[in-house]
C-alpha positions as CSV (number, residue, x, y, z in Angstrom):
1,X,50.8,15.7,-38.0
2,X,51.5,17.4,-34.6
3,X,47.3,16.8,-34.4
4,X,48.5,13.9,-33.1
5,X,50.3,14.8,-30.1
6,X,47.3,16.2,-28.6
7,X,45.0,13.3,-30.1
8,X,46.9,10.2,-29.2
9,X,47.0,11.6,-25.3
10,X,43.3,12.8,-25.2
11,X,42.0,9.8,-26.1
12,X,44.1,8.0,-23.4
13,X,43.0,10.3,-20.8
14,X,39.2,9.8,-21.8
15,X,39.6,5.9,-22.4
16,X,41.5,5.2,-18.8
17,X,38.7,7.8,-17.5
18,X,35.6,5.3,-19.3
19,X,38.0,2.6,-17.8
20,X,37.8,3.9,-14.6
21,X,33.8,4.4,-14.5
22,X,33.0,1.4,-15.6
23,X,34.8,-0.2,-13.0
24,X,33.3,1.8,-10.4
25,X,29.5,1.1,-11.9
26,X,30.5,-2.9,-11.1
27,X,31.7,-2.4,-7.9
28,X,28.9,-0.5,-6.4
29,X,26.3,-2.7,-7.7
30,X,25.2,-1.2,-10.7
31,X,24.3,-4.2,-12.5
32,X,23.3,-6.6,-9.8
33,X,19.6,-7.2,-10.7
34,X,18.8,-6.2,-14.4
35,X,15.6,-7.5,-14.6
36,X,14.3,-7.0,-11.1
37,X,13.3,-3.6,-12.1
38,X,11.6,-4.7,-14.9
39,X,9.6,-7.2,-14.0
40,X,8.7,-5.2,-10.5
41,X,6.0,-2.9,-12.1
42,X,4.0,-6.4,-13.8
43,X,3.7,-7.4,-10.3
44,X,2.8,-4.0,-8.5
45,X,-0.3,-3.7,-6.1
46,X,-2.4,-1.4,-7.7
47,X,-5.9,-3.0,-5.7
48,X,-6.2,0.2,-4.1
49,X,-6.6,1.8,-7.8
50,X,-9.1,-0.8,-9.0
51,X,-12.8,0.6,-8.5
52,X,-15.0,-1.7,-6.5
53,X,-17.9,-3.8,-8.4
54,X,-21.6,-2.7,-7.4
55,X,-24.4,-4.9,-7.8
56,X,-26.1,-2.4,-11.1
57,X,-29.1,-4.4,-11.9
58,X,-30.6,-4.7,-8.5
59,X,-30.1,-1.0,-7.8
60,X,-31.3,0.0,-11.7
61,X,-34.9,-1.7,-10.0
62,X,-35.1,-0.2,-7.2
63,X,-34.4,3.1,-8.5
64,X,-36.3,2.8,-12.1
65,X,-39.7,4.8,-11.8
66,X,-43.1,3.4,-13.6
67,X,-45.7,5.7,-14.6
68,X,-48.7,2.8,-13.8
């Protein structure tokens, strides 16, 4: 029983602390844009990434050797 008159204050301290953060994460923006970054990685320029297409069959004939 006198658990309890440790308990009953800890969890006060710890709740008004979770209180107290949560309303600070609001305040400073924390949860303006949920979904902004998200969707900001779909719509990323990679072209820079992207290998370049070469015309392959018109160098494969120039380059192909024939033993006429």
């Amino acid at each position: 029983m006198e658990i309890l008159y440790v308990l009953i204050p800890l969890s006060i301290v710890l709740l008004s602390i979770a209180i107290w953060f949560l309303s600070w994460a609001i305040k400073s923006g924390q949860f303006d844009d949920l979904e902004g970054p998200a969707h900001r990685i779909l719509f990323e320029d990679d072209e820079g990434m992207i290998p370049k297409k070469t015309p392959t069959t018109a160098n494969s004939k120039e380059h192909s050797t024939t033993n006429d």
